[in-house]
C-alpha angles and dihedrals in degrees: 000000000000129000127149129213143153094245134052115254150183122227122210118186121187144161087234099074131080088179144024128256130191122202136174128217137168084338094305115120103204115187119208109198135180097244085237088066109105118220084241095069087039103053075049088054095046098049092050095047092043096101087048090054092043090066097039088050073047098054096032085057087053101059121108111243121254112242098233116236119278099181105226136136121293091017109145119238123182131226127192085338092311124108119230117175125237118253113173115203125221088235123131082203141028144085135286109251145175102236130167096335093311120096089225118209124184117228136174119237103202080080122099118251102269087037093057089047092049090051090047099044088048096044084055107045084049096050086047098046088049083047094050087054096051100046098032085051097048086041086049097049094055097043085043083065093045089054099029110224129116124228126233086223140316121220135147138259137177106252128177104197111018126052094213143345132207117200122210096262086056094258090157110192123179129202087247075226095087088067084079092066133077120284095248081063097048090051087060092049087052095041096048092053095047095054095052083064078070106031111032099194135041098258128146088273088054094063090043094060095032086056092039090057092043106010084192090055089117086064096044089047094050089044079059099048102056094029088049110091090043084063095054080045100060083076112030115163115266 
């Protein structure tokens, strides 16, 4: 393959895909392609969409960087768009818990410092990702009704660069990160992914459904857009 560009990307070619898509994320311009689409018709692609990457490249460059997580006492962690501080609690067992305003994590403190970070970090991806289930799935369920389809399943994953996917068969799966942002948010997630079940592509009578089902869906999806990269960094690997 050779295609040649101003900017650096990643192709990504699948069987899942009718159509491309471009995004651009943390200066990275990854390229999802269907495998049947020549380079020919890509290096096209590329050079027509190139001003449009140009600006995204622009704006990613403009956003402020996300302070990864130290946790420590009094951090703030969100929680379906609402902010809850840290209080670790000097327990060798227990559950992790919203209480009072705190997210509350039992640690041990016979542990070392990175140790006790590892234990913490881990505690609370694992009480975010049970609590993504259990909403996504609830929030799921009642848009199922509205649109009236019926998933194969819904489950979680921990994706980097796509909030959900839906295959063909209605296997819906969400990046258990969205939990982190506001409800409202977490409805347009939901809804995207149900439509697809639908409309398996992003054609024209996607976005008419999409937009007949949540007619502010343009300004969900921008929150998410620029809000987007703060939520993955919540997280961020130690």
């Amino acid at each position: 393959m050779n295609i040649k560009t101003e900017f650096p990307i990643e192709i990504q070619r699948t069987d899942r895909k009718k159509s491309a898509t471009i995004k651009v994320i943390d200066q990275r311009v990854i390229v999802t392609i269907p495998k049947t689409l020549s380079d020919t018709r890509l290096q096209d692609l590329l050079r027509k969409k190139t001003p449009w990457i140009r600006q995204k490249l622009k704006e990613d460059s403009n956003l402020v960087p996300v302070k990864p997580k130290e946790y420590v006492n009094g951090e703030n962690f969100s929680y379906m768009g609402r902010n809850y501080r840290l209080k670790l609690l000097s327990e060798v067992a227990g559950e992790v818990k919203l209480k009072n305003g705190r997210l509350c994590v039992p640690v041990s403190k016979k542990r070392g410092e990175v140790s006790r970070v590892c234990q913490t970090k881990a505690l609370i991806e694992d009480w975010y990702r049970q609590h993504a289930l259990e909403r996504l799935c609830e929030k799921t369920e009642r848009y199922s009704e509205l649109l009236g389809v019926q998933p194969l399943s819904i489950k979680v994953r921990d994706y980097k660069s796509r909030w959900g996917s839906c295959s063909v068969s209605g296997e819906i799966t969400y990046n258990w990160r969205i939990i982190i942002a506001p409800h409202r948010i977490v409805d347009y997630v939901v809804v995207h992914e149900l439509c697809h079940m639908l409309e398996h592509n992003h054609s024209p009578n996607f976005w008419d459904l999409l937009a007949k089902t949540m007619p502010d869906y343009a300004e969900r999806r921008e929150w998410l857009r620029l809000n987007g990269r703060a939520l993955v960094a919540n997280f961020s690997h130690l």
